[in-house]
C-alpha positions in Angstrom: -30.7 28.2 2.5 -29.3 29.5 -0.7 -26.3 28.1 -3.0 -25.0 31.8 -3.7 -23.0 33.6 -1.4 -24.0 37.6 -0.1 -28.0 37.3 -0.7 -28.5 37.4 3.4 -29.1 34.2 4.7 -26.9 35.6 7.5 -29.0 38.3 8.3 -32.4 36.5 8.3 -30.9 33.9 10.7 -29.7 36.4 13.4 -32.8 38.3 12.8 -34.7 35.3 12.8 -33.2 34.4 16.1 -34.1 37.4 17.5 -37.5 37.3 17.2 -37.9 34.2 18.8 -35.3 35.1 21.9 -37.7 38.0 22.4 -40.7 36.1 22.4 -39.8 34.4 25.2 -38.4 30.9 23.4 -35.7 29.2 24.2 -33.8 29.2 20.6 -30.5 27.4 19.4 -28.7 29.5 16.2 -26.3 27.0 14.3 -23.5 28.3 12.2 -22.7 26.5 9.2 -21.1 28.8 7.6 -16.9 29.1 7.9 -16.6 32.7 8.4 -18.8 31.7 12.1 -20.6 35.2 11.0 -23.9 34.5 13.0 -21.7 32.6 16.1 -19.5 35.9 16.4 -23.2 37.8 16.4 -24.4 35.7 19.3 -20.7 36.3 20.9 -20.6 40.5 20.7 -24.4 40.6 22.2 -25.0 42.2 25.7 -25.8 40.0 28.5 -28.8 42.1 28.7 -30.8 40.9 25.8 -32.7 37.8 25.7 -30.8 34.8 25.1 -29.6 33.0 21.9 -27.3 29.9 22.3 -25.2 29.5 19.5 -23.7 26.4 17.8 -21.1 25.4 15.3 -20.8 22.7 12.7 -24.2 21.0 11.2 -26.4 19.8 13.7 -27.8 21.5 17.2 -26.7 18.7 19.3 -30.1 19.1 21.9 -28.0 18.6 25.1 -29.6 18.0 28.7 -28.4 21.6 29.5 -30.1 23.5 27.0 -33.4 22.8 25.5 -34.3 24.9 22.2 -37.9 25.3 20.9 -36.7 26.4 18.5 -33.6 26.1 16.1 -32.2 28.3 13.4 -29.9 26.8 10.9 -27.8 29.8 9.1 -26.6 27.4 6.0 -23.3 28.1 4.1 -22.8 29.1 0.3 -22.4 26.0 -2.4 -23.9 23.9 0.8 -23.2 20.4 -0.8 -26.1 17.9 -1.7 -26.0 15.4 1.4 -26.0 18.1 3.7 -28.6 19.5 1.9 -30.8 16.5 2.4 -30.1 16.1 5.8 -31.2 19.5 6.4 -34.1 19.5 4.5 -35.3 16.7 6.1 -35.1 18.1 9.5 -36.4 21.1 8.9 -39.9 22.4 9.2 -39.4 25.4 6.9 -36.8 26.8 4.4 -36.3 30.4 4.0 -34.4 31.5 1.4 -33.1 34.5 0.6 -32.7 35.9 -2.9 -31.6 39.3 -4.7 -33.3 40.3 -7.7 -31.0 39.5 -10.3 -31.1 37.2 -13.1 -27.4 35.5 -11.0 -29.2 35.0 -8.0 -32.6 33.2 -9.9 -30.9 31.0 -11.6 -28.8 30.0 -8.6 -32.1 29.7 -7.0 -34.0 27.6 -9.7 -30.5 24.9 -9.4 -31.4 24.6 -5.7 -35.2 24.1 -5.8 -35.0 21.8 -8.7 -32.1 19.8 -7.2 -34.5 19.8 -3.7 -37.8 18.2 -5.6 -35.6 15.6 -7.6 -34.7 14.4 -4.4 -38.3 14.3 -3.1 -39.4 12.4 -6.3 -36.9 10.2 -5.2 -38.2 10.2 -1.7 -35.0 11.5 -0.6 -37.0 14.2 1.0 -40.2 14.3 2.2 -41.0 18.0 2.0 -40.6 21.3 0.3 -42.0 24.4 1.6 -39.4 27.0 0.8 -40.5 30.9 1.0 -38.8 33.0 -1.0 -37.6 36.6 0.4 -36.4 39.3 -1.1 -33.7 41.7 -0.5 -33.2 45.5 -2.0 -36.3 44.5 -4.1 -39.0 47.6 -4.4 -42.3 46.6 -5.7 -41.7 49.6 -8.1 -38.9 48.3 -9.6 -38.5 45.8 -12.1 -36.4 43.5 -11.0 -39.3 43.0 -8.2 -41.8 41.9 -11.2 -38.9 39.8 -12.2 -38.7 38.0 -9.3 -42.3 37.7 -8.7 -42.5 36.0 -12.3 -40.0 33.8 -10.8 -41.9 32.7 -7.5 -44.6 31.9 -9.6 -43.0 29.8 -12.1 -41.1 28.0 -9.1 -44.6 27.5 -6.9 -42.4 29.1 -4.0 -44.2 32.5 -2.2 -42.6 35.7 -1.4 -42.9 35.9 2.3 -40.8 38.9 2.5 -39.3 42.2 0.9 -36.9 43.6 3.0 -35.9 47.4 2.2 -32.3 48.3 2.0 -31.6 50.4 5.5 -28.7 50.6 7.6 -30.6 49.4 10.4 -29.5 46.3 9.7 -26.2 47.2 9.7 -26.3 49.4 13.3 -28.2 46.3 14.7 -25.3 43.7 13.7 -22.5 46.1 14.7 -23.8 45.6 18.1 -24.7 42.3 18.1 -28.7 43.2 18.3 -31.5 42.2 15.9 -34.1 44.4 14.6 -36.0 43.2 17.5 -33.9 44.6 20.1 -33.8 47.8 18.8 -36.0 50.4 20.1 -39.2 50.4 18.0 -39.2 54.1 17.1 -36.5 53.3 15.2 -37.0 50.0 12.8 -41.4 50.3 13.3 -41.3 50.3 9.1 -38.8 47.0 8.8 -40.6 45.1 11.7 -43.6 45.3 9.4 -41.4 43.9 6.9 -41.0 41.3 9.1 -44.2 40.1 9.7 -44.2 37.6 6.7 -41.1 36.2 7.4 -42.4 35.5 11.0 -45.5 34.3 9.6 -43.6 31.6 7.4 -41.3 30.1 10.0 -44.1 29.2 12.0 -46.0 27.6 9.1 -47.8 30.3 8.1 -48.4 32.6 5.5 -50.4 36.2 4.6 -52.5 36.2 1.9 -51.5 38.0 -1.2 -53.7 41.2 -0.4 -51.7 41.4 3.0 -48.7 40.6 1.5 -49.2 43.8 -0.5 -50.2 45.9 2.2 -47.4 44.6 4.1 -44.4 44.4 2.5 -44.9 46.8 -0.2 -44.0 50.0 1.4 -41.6 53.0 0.7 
């Protein structure tokens, strides 16, 4: 989830998808979006790679055909407030995606403070949104930024993901980072790791976090 459009919530759910399809689980990726970005994904992938079944609109419906373990939600831009409290509600976790730019923070800080007014209402019932970053160096400024940010906010950086083309090659051909051959994206799967550790409830501790994440 994020409110602003282009910060990768797109990528992180295809990726996210395919992390789980090549562990072996059975995993639903819905497409809320309008452009169907992540449902065109699923569409262009070889029959070869592991599975990912793909749904439109807002909810995986949980047919008798197909049963996910787990399902990725890849949420649209200015997603309205009901649907954000359905969601929110369902969910288990919330990963959300954020450039570092002054734009994107304060877009962020609307959502997360919209998301605990409704838990002081008891709207929701949980928060546990991870924060990751995108084209955000742990030289760079904007990364001390945006770490001041995810302190202020009480929400962790699970992830720095590096600008790479990988990405780009991987989508083209309707693959995740995880079907690609290892030689290739070995730096960004260790990227990965925190993000992976998040959506199952998890997360490193800061020291790891370092060692992981901030690399090159």
């Amino acid at each position: 989830m994020n409110p602003k459009g282009g910060c990768g919530k797109t990528t992180l759910a295809t990726n996210l998808a395919g992390f789980y399809a090549n562990k072996g689980l059975p995993v639903a990726l819905v497409d809320m979006d309008q452009q169907r970005s992540s449902h065109h994904w699923v569409g262009s992938r070889d029959e070869s790679l592991p599975k990912i079944h793909s749904y439109l609109g807002d909810t995986y419906p949980g047919d008798s055909e197909f049963r996910a373990k787990r399902v990725v939600y890849d949420c649209p831009a200015q997603i309205h407030i009901g649907r954000t409290t359905d969601l929110v509600n369902k969910a288990d976790v919330i990963i959300m995606p954020i450039n570092p730019s002054i734009i994107d923070q304060r877009a962020a800080l609307e959502f997360i403070m919209d998301v605990r007014a409704m838990m002081r209402a008891k709207v929701c019932q949980r928060l546990q949104i991870g924060l990751v970053a995108n084209r955000a160096g742990d030289g760079f400024r904007s990364y001390e930024e945006l770490q001041r940010f995810s302190k202020m906010m009480n929400a962790p950086i699970v992830g720095s993901l590096r600008n790479t083309q990988n990405y780009v090659t991987a989508a083209s051909a309707g693959k995740s980072l995880f079907d690609m051959p290892k030689a290739q994206v070995v730096k960004d799967l260790e990227q990965w790791r925190g993000v992976c550790y998040w959506a199952e409830g998890k997360v490193l501790k800061p020291k790891e976090v370092e060692a992981t994440f901030l690399t090159g």
